[in-house]
Every structure is written in C-alpha cells, then in structure tokens.
PyMOL CGO cylinders between C-alpha atoms (Angstrom):
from pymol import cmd
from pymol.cgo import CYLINDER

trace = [
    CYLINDER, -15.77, -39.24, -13.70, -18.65, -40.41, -11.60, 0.3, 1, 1, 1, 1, 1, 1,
    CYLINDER, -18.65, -40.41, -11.60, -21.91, -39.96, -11.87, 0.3, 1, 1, 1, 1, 1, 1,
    CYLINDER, -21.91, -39.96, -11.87, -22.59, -38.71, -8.59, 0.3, 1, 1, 1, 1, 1, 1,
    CYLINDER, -22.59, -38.71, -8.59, -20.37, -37.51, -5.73, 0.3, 1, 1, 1, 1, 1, 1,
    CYLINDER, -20.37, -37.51, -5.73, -21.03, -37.96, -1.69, 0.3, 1, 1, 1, 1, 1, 1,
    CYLINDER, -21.03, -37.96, -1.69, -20.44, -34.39, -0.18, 0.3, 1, 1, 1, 1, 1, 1,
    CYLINDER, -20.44, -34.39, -0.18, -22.07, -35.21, 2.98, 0.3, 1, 1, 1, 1, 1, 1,
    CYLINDER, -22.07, -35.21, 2.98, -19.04, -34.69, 5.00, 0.3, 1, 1, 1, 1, 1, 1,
    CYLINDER, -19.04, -34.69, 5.00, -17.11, -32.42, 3.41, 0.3, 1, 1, 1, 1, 1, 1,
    CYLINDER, -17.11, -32.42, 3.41, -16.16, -29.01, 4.65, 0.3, 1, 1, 1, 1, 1, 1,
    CYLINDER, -16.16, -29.01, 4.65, -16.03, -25.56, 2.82, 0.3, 1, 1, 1, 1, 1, 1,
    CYLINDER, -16.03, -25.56, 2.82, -12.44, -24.46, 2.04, 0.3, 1, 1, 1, 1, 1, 1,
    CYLINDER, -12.44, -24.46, 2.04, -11.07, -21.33, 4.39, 0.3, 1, 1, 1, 1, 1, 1,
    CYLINDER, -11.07, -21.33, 4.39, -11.97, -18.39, 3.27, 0.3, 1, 1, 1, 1, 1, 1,
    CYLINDER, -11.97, -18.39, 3.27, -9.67, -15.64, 3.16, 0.3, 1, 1, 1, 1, 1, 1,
    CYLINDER, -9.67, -15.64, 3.16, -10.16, -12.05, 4.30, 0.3, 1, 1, 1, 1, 1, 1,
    CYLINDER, -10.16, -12.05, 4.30, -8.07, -8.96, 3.30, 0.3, 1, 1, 1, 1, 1, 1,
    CYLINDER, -8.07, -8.96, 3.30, -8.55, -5.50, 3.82, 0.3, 1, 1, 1, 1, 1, 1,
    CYLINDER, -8.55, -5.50, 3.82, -7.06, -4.84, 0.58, 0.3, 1, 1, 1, 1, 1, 1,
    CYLINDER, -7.06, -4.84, 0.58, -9.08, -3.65, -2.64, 0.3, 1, 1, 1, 1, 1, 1,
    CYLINDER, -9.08, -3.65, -2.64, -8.68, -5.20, -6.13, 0.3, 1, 1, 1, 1, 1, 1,
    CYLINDER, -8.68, -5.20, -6.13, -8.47, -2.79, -8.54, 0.3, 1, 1, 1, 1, 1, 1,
    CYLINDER, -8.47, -2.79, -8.54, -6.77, -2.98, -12.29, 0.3, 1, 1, 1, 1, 1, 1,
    CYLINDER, -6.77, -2.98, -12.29, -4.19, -0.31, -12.80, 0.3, 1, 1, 1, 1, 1, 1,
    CYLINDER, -4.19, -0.31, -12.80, -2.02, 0.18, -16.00, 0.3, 1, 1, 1, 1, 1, 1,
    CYLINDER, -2.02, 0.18, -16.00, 1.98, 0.97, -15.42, 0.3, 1, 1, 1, 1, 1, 1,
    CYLINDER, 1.98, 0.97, -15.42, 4.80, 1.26, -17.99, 0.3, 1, 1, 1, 1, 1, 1,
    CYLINDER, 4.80, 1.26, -17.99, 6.46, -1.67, -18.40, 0.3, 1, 1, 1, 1, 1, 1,
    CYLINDER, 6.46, -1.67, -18.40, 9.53, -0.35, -17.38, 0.3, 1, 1, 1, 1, 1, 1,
    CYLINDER, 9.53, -0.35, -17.38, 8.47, 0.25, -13.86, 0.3, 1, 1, 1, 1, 1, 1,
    CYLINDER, 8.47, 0.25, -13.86, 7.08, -3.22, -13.61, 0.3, 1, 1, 1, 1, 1, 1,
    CYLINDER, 7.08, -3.22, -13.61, 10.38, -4.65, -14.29, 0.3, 1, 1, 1, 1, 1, 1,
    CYLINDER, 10.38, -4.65, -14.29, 12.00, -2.43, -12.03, 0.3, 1, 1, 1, 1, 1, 1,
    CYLINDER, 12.00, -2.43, -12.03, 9.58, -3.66, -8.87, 0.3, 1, 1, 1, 1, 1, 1,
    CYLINDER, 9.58, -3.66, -8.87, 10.45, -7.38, -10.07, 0.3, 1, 1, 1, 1, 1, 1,
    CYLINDER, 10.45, -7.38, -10.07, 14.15, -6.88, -10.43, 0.3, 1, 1, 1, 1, 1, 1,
    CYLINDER, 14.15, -6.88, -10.43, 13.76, -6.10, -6.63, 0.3, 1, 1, 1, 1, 1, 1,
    CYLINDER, 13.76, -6.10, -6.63, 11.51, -8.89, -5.17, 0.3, 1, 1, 1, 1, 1, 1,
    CYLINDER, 11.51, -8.89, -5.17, 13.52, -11.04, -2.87, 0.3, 1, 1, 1, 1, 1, 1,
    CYLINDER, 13.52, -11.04, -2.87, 12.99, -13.18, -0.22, 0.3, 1, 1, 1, 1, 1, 1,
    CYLINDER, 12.99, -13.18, -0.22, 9.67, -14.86, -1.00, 0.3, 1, 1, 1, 1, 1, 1,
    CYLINDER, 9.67, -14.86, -1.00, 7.78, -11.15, -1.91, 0.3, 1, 1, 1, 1, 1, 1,
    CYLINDER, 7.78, -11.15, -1.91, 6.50, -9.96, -5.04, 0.3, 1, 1, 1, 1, 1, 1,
    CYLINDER, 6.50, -9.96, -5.04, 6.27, -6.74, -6.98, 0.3, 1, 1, 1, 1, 1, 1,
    CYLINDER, 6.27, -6.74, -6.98, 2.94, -6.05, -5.76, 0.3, 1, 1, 1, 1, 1, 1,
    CYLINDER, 2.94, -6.05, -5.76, 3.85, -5.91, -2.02, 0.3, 1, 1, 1, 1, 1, 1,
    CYLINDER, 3.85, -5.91, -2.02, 7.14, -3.54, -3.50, 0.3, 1, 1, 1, 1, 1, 1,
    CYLINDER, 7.14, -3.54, -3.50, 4.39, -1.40, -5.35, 0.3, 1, 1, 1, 1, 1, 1,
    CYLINDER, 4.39, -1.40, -5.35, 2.47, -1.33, -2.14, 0.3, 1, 1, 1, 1, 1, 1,
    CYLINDER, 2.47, -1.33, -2.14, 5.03, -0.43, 0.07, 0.3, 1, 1, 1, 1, 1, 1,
    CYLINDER, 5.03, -0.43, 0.07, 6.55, 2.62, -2.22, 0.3, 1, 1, 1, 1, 1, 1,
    CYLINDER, 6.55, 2.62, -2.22, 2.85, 4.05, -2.62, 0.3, 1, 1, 1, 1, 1, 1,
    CYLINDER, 2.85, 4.05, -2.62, 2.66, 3.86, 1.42, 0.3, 1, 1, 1, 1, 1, 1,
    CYLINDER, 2.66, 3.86, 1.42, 6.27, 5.51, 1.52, 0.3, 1, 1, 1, 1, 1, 1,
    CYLINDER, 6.27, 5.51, 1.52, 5.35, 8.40, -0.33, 0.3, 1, 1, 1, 1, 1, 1,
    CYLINDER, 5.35, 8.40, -0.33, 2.08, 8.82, 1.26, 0.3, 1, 1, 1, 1, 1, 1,
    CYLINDER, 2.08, 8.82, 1.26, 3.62, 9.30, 4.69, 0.3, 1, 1, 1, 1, 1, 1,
    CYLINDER, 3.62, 9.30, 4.69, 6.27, 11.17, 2.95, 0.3, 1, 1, 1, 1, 1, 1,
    CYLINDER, 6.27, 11.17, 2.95, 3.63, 13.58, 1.62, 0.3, 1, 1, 1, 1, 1, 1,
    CYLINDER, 3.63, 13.58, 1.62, 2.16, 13.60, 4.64, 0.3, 1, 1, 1, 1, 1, 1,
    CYLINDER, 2.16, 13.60, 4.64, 5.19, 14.63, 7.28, 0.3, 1, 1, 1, 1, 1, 1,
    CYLINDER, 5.19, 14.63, 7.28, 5.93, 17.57, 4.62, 0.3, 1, 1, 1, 1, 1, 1,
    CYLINDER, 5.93, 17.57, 4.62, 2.63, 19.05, 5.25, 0.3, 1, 1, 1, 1, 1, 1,
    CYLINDER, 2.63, 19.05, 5.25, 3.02, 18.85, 8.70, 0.3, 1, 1, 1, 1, 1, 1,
    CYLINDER, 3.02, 18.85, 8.70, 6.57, 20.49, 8.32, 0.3, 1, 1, 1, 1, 1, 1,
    CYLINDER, 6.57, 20.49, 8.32, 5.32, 23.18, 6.57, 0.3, 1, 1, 1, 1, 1, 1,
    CYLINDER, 5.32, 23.18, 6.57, 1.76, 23.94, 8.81, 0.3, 1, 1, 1, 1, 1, 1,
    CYLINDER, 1.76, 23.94, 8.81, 4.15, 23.69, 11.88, 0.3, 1, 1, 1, 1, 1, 1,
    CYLINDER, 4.15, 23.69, 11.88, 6.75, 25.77, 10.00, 0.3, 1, 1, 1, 1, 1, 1,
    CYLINDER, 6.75, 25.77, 10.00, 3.44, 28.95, 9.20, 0.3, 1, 1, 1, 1, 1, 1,
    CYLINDER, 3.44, 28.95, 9.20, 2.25, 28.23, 12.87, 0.3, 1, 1, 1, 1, 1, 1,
    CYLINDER, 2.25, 28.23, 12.87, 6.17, 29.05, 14.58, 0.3, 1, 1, 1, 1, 1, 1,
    CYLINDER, 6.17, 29.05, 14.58, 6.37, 31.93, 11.97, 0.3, 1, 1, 1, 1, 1, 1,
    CYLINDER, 6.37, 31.93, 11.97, 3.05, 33.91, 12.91, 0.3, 1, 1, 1, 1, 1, 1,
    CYLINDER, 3.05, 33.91, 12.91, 3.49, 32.87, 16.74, 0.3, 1, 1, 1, 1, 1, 1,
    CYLINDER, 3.49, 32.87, 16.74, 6.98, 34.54, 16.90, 0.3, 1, 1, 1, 1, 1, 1,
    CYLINDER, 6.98, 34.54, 16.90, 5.93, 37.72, 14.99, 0.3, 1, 1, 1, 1, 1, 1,
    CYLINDER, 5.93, 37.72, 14.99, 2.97, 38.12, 17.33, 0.3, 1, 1, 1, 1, 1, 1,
    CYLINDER, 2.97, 38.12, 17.33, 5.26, 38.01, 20.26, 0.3, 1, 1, 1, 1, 1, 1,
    CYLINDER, 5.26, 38.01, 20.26, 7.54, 40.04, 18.50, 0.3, 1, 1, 1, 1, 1, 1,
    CYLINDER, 7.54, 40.04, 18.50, 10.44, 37.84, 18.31, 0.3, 1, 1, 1, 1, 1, 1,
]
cmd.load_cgo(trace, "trace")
C-alpha cells in the first residue's frame, strides 16, 4: 500500500435511488424456499415476495370494492322498489 493516494481527479461512484424501504422481516423457512424454488430468469425471491404482497393487496382491495358496490346496488334497488 502507499502512503498517500492522488484523488484529485477522481469521481464519486453513482448513487442509486429506490423508492423502496429496507426493513428486516422474519419468515419461516419454508416459505423462503418456496420464493427461491421459483426465481427464474435473472430475479430473486425478494422481487417474488414483493410481487405476491402487491397481488394480494390489489386483491384485497377489488373485494372491497365488490362488496361497497355490491351494498350501494342493493339499497339503490330497494329504494326504487325493484
């Protein structure tokens, strides 16, 4: 190693920006294997996890609407007394 190093014209490295959060989460091992057994084509479990929390959300999501749109039909016809 040298004593001293010239950084005169160096540059900083990119920096990276997500709009993703890091967080630490604990899952059964079983379900981590399950995500891996499943990565293909240059992906990795965490995208899978990602992508089946998303699923469900929107899942969750379209059954509340089904069910608010299903009330709102139900008290509109008995108001018009259909």
């Amino acid at each position: 190693m040298r004593d001293e190093y010239d950084f005169t014209n160096s540059q900083r490295g990119a920096i990276v920006k997500s709009n993703k959060e890091r967080i630490t989460i604990r899952l059964d091992p079983d379900i981590i294997e399950w995500f891996r057994a499943r990565v293909s084509g240059g992906g990795n479990d965490q995208t899978l996890i990602n992508e089946a929390l998303r699923e469900h959300m929107e899942r969750q999501s379209g059954a509340d609407f089904k069910s608010t749109l299903r009330r709102v039909l139900r008290e509109e016809f008995t108001a018009a007394n259909l």
